[in-house]
Backbone as a ProteinNet text record, in pm:
[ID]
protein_1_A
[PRIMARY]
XXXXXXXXXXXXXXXXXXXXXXXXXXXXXXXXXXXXXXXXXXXXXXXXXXXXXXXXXXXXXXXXXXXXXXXXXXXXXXXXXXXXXXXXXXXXXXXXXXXXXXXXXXXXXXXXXXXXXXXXXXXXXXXXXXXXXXXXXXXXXXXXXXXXXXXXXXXXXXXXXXXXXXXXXXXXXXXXXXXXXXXXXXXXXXXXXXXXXXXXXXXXXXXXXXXXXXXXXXXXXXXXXXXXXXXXXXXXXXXXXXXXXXXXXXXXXXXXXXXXXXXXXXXXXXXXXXXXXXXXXXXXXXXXXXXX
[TERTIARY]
85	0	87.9	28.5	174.5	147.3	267.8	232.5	174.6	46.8	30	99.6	113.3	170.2	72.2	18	-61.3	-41.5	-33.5	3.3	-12.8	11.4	-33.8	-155.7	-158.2	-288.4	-392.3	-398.5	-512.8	-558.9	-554.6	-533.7	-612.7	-767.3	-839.4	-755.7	-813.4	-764.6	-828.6	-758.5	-799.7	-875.2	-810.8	-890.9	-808.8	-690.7	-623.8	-595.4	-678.2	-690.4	-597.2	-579.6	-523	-520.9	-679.8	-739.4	-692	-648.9	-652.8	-471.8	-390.4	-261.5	-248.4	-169.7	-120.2	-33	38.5	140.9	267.8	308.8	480.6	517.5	389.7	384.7	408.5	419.5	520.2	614	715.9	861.9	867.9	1053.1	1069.7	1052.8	1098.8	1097.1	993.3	858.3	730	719.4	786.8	758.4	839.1	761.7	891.3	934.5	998	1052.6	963.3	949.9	831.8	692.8	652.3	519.9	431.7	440.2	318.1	345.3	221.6	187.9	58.7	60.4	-67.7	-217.1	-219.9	-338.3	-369.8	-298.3	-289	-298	-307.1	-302.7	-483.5	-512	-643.4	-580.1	-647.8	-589.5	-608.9	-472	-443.8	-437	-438	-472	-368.9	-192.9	-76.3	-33.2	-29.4	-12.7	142.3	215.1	370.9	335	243.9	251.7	301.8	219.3	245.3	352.4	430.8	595.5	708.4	776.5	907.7	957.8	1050.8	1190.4	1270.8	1306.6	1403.4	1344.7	1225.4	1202.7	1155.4	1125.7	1108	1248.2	1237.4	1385.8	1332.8	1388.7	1395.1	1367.8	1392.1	1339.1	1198.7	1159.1	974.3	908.3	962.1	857.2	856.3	782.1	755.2	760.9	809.5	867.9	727.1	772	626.8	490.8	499.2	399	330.7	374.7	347.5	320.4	213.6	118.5	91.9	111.3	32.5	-99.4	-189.4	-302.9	-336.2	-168.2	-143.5	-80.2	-87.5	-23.9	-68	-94.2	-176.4	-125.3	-85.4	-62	50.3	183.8	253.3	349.5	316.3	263.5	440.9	523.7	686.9	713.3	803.3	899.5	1037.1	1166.6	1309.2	1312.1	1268.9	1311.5	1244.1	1148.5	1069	1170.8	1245.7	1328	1500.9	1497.5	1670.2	1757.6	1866.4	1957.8	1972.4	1953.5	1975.4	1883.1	1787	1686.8	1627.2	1538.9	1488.7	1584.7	1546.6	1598.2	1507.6	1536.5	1418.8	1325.5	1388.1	1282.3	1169.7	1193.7	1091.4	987.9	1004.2	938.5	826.5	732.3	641.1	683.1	650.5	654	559.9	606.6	515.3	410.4	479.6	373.5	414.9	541.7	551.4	544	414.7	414.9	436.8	457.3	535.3	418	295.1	194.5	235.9	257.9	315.5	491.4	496.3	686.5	679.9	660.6	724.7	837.9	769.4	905.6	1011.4	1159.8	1308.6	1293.6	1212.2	1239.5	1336.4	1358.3	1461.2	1602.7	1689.9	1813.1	1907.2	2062.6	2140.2	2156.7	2142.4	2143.6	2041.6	1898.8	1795.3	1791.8	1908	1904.7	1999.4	1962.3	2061.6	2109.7	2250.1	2326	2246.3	2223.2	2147.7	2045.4	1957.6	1848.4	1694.9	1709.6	1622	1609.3	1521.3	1519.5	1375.8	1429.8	1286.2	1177.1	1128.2	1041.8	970.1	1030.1	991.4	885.3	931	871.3	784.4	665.8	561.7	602.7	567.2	599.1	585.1	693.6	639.4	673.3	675.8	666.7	708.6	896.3	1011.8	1004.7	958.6	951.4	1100.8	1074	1216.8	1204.7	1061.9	985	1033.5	1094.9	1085.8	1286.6	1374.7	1471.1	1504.6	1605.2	1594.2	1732.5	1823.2	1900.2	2020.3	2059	2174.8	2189.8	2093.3	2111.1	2230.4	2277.1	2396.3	2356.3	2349.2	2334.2	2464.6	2539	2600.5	2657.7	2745.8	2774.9	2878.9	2899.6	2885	2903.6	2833.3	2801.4	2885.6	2915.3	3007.2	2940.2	2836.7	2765.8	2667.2	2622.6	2571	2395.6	2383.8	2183.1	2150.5	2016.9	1932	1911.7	1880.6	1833.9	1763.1	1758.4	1621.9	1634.5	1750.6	1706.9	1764.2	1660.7	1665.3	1681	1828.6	1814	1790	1689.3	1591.6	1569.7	1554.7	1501.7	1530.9	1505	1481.2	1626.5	1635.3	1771	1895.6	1975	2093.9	2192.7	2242.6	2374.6	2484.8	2578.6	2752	2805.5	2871.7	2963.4	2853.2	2731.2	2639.6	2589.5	2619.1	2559.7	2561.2	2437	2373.5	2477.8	2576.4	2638.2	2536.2	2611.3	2528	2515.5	2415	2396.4	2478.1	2529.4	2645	2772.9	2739.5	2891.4	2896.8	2984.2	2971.5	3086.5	3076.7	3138	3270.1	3376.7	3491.4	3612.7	3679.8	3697.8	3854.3	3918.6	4081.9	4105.1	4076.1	4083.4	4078.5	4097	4054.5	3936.3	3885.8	3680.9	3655.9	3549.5	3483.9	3414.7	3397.6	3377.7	3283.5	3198.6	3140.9	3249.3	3253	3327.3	3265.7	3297.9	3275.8	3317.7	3205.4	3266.6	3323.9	3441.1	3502.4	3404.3	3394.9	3307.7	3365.8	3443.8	3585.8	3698.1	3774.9	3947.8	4036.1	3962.5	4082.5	4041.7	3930	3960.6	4022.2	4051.9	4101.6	4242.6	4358.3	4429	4564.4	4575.6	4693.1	4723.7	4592.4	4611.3	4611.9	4651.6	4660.6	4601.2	4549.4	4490.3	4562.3	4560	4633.3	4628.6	4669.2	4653.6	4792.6	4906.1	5018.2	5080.7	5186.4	5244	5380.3	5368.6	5528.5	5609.9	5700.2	5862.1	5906.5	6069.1	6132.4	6160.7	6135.4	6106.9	5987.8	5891.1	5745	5729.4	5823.8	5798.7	5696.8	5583.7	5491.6	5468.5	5361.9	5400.5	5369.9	5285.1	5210.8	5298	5423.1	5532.8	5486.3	5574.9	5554.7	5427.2	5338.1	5209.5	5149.5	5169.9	5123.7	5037.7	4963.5	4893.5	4892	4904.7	4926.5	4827.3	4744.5	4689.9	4647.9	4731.7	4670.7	4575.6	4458.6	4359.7	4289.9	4431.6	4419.2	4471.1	4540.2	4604.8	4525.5	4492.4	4454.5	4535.8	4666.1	4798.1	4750.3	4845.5	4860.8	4950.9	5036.2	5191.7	5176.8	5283.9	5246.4	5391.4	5425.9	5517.7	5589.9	5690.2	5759.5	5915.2	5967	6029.3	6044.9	6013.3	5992.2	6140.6	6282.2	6372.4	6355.4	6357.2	6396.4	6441.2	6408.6	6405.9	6472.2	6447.9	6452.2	6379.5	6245.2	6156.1	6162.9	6048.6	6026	5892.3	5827.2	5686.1	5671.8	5669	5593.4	5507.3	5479.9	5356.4	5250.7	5132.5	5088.2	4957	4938.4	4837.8	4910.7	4847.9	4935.4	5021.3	5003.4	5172.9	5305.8	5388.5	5540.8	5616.2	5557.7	5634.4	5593.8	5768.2	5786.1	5874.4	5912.7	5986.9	6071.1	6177.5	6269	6359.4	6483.6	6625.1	6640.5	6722.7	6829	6852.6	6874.4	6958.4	7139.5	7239.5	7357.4	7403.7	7536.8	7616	7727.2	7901.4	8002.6	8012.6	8046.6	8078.6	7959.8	7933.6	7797.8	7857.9	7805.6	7863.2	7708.2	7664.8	7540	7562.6	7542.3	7567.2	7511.6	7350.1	7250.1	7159.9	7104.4	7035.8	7009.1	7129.9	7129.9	7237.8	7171.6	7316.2	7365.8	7528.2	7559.4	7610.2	7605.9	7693.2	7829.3	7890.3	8010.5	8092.5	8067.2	8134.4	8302.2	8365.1	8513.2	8599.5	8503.6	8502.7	8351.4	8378.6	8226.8	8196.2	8070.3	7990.1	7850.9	7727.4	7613.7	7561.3	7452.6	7388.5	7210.3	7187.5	7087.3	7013.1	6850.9	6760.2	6652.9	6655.3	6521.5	6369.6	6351.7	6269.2	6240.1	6108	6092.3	6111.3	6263.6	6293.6	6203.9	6134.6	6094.6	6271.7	6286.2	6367.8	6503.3	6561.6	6728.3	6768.1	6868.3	6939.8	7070.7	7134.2	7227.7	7331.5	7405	7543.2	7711.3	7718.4	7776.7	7935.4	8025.9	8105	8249	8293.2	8355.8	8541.9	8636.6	8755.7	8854.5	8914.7	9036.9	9096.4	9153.9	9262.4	9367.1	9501.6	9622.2	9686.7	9789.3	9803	9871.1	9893.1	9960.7	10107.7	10196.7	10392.4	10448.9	10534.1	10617.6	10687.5
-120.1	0	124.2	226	292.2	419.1	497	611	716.4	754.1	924.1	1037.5	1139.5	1223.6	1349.2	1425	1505.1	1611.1	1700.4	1838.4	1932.9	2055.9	2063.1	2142.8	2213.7	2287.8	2218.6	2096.4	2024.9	1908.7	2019.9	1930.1	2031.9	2028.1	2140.8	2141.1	2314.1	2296.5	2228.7	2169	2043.3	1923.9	1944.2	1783.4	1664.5	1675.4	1574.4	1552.8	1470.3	1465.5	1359.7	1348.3	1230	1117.6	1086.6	924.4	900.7	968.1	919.8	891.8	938.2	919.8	784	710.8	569.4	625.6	557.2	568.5	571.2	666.6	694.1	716.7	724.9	747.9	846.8	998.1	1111.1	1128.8	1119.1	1118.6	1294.4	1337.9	1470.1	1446.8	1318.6	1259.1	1364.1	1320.8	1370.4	1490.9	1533.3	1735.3	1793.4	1868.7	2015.9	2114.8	2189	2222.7	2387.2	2429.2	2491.8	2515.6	2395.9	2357.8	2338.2	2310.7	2327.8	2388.4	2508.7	2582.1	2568.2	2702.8	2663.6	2610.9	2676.8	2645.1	2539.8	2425.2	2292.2	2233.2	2271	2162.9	2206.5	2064.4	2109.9	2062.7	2159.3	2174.9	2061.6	2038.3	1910.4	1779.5	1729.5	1645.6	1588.2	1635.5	1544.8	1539.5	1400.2	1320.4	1246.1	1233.2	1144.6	1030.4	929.1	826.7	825.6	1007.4	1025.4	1036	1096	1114.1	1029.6	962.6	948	1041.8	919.5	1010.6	1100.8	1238.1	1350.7	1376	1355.2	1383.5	1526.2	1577.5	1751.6	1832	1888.7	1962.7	2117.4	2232.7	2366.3	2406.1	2345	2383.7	2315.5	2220.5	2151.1	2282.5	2365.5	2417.1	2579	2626.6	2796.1	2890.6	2964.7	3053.1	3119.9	3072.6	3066.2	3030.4	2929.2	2843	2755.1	2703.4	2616.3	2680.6	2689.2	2732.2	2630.4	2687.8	2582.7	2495.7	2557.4	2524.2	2437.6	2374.2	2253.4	2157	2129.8	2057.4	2020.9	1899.3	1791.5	1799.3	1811.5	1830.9	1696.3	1716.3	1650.1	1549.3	1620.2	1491.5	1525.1	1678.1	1694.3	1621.4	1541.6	1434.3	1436	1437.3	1430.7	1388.9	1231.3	1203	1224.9	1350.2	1386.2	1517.6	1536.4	1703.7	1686.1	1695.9	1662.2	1771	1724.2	1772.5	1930.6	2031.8	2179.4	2255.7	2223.4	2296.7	2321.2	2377.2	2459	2601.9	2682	2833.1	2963.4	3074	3118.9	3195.2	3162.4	3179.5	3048.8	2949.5	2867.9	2922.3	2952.5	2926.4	3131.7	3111.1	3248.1	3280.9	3439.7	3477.5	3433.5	3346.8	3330.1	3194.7	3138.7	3022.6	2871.2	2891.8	2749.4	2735.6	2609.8	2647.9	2521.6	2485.3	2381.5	2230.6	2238.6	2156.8	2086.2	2173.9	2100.9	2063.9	2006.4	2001.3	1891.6	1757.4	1615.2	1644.2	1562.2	1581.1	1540.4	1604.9	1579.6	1581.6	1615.7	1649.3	1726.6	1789.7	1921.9	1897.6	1841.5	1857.3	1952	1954.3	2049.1	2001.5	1891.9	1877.4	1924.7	1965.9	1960.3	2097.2	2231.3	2377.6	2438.4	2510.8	2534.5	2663.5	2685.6	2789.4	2953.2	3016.4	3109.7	3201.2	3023.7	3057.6	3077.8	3054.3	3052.8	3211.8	3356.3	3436.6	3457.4	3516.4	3530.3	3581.3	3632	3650.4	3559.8	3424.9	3289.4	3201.6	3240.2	3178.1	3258.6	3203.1	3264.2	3300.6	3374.6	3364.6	3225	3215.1	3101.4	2952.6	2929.9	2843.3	2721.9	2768.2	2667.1	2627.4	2519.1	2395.5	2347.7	2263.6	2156	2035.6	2020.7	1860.1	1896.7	2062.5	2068.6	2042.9	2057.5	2054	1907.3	1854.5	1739.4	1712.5	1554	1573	1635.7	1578.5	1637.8	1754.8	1869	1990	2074.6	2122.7	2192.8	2340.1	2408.8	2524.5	2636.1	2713.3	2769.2	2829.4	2830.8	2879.4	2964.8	3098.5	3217.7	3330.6	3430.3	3531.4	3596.1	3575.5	3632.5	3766.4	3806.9	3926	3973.2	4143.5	4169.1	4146	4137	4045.4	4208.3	4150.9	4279.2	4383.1	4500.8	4618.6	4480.9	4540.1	4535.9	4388.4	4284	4193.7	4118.2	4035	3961.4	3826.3	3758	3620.7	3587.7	3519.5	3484.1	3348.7	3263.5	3147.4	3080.6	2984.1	2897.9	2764.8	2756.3	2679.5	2602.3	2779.6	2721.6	2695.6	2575.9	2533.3	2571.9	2576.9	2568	2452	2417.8	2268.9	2183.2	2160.2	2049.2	2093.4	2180.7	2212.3	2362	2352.9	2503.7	2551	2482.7	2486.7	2524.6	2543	2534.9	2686.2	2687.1	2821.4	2872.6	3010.3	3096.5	3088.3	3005.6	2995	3111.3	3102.1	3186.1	3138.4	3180.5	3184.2	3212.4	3130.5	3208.5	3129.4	3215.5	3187.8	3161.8	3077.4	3021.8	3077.7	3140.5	3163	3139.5	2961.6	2897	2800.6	2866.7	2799	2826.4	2797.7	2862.6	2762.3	2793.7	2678.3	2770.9	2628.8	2698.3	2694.3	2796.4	2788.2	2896.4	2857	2918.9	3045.2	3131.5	3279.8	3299.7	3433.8	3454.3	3491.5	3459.1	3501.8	3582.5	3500.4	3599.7	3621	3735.5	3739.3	3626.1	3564.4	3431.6	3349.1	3344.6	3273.1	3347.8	3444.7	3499.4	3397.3	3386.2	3306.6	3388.3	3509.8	3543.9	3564.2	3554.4	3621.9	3484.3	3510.1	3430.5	3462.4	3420.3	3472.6	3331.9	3406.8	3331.1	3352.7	3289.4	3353.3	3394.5	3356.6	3424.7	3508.5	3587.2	3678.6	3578.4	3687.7	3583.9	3583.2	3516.1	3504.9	3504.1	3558.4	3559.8	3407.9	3305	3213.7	3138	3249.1	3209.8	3126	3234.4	3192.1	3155.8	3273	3229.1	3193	3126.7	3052.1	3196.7	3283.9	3383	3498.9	3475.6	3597.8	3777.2	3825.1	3997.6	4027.3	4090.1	4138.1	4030.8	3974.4	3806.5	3944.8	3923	3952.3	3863.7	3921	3827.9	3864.5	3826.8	3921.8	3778.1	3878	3798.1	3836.5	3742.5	3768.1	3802.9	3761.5	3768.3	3936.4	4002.7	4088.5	4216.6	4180.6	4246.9	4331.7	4283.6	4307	4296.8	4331	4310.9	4287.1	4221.2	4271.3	4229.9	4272.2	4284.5	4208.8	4121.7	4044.6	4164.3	4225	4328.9	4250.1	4136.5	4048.4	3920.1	3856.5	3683.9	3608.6	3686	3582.4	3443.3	3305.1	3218.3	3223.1	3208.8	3247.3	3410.8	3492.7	3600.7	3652	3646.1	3755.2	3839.6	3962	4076.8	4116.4	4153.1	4159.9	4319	4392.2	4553.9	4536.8	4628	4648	4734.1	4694.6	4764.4	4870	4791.5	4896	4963.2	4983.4	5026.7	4999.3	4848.9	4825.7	4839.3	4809.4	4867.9	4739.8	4662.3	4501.7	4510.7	4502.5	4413.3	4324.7	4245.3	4109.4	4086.7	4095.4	4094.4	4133	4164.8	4167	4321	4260.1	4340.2	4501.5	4604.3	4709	4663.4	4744.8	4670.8	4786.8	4797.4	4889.4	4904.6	4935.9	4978.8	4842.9	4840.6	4708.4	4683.5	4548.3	4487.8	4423.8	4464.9	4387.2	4402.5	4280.1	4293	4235.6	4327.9	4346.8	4396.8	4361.2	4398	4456.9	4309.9	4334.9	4437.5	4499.6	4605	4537.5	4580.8	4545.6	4655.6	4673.4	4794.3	4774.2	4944.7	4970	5053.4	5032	5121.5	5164	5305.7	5351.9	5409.7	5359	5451.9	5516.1	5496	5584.1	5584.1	5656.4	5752.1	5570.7	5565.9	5412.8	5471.8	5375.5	5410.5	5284.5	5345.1	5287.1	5219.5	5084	5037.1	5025.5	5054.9	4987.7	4909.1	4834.2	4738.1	4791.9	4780.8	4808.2	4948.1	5006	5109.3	5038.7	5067.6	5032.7	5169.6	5107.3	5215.6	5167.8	5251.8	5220.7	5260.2	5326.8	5343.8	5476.2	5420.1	5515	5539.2	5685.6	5672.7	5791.3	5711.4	5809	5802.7	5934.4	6012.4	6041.8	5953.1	6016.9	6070.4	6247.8	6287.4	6280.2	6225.7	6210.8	6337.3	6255	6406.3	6426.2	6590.9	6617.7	6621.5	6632.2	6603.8	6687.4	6650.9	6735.8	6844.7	6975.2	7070	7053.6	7093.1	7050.2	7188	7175.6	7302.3	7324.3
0	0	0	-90.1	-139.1	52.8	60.5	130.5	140.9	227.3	118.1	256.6	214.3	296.5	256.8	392.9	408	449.8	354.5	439	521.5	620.6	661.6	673.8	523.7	508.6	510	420	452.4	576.1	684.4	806.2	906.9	955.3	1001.8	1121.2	1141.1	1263.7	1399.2	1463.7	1592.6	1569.1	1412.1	1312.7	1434.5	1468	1515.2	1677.1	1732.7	1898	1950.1	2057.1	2096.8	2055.9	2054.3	2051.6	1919.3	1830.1	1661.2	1636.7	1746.5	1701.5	1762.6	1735.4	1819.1	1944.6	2030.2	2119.8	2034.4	2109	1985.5	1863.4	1810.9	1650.1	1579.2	1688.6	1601	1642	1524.5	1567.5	1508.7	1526.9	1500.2	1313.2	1270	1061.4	1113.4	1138	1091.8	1086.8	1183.7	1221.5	1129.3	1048.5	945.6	1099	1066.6	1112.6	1204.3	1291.8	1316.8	1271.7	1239.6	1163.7	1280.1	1449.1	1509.6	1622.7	1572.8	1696.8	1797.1	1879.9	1958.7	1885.6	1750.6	1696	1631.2	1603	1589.9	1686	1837.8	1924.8	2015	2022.5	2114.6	2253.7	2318.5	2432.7	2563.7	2578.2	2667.6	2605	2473	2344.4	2355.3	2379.4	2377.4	2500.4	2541.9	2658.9	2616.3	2724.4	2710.6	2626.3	2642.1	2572.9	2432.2	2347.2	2223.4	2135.2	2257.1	2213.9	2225.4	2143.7	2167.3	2238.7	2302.9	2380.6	2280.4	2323.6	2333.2	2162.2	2121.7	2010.7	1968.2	2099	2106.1	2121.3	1990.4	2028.7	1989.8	1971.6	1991.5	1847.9	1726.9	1598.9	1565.9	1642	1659.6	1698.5	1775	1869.3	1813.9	1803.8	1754	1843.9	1851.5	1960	2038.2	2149.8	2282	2220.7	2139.2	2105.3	2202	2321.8	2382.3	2511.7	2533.1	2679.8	2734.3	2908.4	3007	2999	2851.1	2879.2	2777.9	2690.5	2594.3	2651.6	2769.4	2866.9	2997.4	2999.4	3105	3245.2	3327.9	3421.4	3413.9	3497.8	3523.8	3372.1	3231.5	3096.4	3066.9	3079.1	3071	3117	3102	3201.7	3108.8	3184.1	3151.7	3018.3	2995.1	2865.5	2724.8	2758.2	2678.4	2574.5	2652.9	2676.6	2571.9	2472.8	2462.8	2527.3	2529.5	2630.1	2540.9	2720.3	2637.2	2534	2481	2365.7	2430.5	2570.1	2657	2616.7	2566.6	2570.5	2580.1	2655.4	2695.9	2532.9	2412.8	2325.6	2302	2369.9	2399.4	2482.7	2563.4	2688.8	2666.9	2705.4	2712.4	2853.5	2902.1	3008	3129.7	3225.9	3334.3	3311.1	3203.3	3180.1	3184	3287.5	3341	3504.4	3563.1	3714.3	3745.4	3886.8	3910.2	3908.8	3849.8	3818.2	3679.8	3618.4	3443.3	3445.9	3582	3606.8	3683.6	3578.6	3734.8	3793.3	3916.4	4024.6	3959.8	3997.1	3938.6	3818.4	3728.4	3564.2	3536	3591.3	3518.2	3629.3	3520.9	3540.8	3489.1	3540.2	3481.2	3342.1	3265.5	3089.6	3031.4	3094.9	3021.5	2969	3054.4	3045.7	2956.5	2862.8	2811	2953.2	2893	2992.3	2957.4	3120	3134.5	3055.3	3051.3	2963.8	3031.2	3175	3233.2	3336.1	3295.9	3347.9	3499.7	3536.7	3666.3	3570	3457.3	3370.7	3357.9	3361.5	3290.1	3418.8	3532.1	3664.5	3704.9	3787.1	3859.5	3994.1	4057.9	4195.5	4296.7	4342.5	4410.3	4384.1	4230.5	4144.7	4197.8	4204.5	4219.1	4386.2	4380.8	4540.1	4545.4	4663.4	4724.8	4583.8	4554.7	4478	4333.3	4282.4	4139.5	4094.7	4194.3	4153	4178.4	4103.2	4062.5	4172.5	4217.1	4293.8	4277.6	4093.2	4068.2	4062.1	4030.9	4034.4	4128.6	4039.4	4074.7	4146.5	4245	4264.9	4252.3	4188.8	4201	4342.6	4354.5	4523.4	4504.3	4416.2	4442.6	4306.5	4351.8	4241	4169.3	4019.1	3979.5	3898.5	3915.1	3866.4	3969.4	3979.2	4045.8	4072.6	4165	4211.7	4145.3	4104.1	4075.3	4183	4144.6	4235	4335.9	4468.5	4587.3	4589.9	4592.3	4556.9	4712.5	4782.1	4918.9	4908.2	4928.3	4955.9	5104.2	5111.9	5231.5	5214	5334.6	5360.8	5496.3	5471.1	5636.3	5616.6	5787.3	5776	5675	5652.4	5570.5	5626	5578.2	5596.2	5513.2	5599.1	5547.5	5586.7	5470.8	5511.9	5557.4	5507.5	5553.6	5727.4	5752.4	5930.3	5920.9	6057.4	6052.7	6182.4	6263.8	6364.7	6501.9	6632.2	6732.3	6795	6898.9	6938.5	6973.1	6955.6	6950.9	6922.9	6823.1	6687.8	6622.6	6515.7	6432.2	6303.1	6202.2	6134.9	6119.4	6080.7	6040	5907.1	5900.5	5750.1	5773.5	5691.2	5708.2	5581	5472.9	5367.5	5249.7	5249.4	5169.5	5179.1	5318.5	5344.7	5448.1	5522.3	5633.5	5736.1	5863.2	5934.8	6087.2	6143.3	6226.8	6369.1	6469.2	6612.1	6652.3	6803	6884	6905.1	6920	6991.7	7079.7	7085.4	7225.9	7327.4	7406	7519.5	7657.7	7667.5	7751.2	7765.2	7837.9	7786.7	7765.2	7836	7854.5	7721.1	7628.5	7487.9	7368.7	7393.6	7309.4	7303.3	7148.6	7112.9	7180.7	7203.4	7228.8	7370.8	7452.9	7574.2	7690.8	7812.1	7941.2	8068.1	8107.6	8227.1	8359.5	8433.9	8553.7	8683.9	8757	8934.4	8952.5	8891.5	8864.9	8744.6	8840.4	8681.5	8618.2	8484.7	8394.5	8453.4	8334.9	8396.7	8262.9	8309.2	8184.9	8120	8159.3	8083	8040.5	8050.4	8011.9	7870.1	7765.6	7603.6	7569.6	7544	7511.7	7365.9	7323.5	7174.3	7068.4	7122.2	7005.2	7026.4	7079.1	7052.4	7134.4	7074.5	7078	7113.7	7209.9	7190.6	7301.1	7267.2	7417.3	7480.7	7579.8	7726.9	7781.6	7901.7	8026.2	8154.8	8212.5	8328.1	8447.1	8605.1	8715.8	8722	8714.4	8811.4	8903.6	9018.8	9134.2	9182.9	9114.4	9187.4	9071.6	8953.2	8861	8767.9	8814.8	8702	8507.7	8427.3	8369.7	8244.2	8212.9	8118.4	7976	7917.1	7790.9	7713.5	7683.2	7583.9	7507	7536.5	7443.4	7416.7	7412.5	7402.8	7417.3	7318.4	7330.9	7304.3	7338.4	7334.2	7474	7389.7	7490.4	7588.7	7740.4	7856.8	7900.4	7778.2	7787.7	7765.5	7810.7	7804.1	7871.2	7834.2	7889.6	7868.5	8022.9	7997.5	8078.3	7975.6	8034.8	8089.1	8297.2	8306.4	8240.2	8227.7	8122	8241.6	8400.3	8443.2	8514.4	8707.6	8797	8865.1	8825.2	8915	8851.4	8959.5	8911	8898.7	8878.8	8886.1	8740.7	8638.8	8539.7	8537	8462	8413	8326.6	8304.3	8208.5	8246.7	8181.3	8169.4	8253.8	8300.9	8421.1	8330.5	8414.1	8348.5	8313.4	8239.3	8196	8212.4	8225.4	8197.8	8357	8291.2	8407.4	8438.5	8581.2	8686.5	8777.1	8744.6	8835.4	8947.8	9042.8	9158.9	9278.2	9355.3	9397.9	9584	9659.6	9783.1	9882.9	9991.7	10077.9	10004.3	9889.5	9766	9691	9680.9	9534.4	9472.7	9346.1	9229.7	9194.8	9200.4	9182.4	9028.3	8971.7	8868.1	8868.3	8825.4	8915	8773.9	8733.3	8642.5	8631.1	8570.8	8618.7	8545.8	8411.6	8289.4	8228.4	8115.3	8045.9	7980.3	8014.8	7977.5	7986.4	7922.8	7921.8	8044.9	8047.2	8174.6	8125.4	8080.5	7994.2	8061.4	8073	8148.2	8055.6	7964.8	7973.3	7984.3	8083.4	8162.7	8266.3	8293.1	8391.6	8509	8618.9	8716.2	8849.8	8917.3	9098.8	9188.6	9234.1	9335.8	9317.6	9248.3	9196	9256.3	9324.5	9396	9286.3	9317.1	9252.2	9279.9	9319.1	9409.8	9292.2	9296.1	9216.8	9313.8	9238.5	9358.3	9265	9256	9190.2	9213.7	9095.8	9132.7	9207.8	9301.6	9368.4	9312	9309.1	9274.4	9267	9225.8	9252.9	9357.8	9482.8	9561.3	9529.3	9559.2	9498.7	9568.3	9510.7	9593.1	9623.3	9706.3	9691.4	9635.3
[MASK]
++++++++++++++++++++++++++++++++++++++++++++++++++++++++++++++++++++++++++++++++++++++++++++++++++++++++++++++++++++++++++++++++++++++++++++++++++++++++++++++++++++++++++++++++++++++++++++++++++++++++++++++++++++++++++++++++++++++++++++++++++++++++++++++++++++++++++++++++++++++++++++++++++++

């Protein structure tokens, strides 16, 4: 029996319903090339059964030809879709809602690249049920959000956890993690708190700048030298007790606990540190006796 082929003028319009096509029986062979639009289709008439897989591609379809109200509820499904021919000259403004979208249909192959504008969605539209698992979300903006624009929602995570009450965020530079806030002096990383003061062999690990504070007495010093058992810790409130290296200079000699310096030529005299307590006796050379 030979073939006849029918065109599409002589073909009324909504001459052709569901019930008259078989299952799978139009392939893209059959379709010219933007040959059906909304007015060839009666509305809700093509059901999945009708289509081959990925046989809808982006030159079938007439630019925003295809309304919500040519489409059965739930009838899109993945392998209906070839990979990427979704582009937003497909799609009309506002006329896809998440009723004509099986669950997980839309994957990252089914889109072409930033073809999908907020024009295209209803308010509301996009659920947890419409993105599919593989979906990729971008995780961070390389162009600016529109004017007025609020990202809002309910429990987000970083790193898979929302962390615990009064964490916070912080960043190592190459990612970010939840910890704990300082809450008091003593967590801070550089500082010490103690019932005693330093010593010059404290060495503390965070160097220069260290703090140090008794507790008990309400002192406080300050790391202004981290050599190995040579430190030196400035007081930093009212007391007069610091820590570190001796004053230098002349002849040391130490006798009914003073250490003396004893100059007997022009030398400098080093202090380190703000010393309380220095006495200092000046005693000028005699002269030669005069002769007769």
């Amino acid at each position: 029996m030979a073939t006849t082929k029918v065109n599409s003028e002589f073909i009324a319009v909504n001459a052709i319903s569901g019930t008259i096509i078989a299952d799978g029986a139009i392939t893209s062979t059959h379709l010219a090339a933007n040959c059906v639009d909304s007015s060839e289709l009666v509305t809700g008439s093509i059901d999945t059964i009708h289509i081959a897989a990925n046989q809808v591609t982006a030159t079938k379809i007439v630019t925003n030809g295809v309304l919500t109200r040519h489409i059965s509820d739930d009838q899109v499904t993945a392998d209906k879709i070839a990979n990427a021919t979704i582009t937003t000259t497909q799609i009309a403004s506002n006329t896809i809602a998440t009723s004509n979208v099986a669950d997980n249909a839309i994957d990252g192959t089914k889109i072409a690249s930033n073809s999908i504008l907020t024009r295209h969605i209803d308010d509301d539209q996009v659920t947890g049920d419409q993105l599919a698992d593989a979906l990729t979300v971008v995780t961070s903006v390389t162009t600016p959000l529109v004017d007025a624009a609020i990202v809002d929602g309910e429990n987000f995570k970083i790193n898979g956890a929302q962390g615990s009450d009064g964490q916070v965020l912080t960043s190592t530079g190459s990612g970010v993690a939840w910890e704990a806030a300082a809450t008091t002096f003593e967590s801070l990383t550089d500082t010490t708190v103690s019932t005693s003061d330093p010593a010059t062999n404290t060495n503390p690990s965070t160097g220069v700048g260290t703090l140090w504070l008794n507790k008990n007495s309400g002192n406080m010093w300050c790391c202004t030298n981290a050599t190995s058992n040579a430190n030196i810790w400035a007081n930093l409130g009212a007391g007069s007790t610091s820590y570190g290296s001796d004053p230098t200079g002349g002849t040391i000699t130490t006798a009914g606990g003073y250490k003396y310096h004893t100059f007997t030529s022009s030398g400098t005299f080093a202090a380190p540190l703000a010393k309380s307590g220095v006495d200092v006796l000046i005693v000028a050379g005699g002269a030669a006796g005069g002769g007769r």
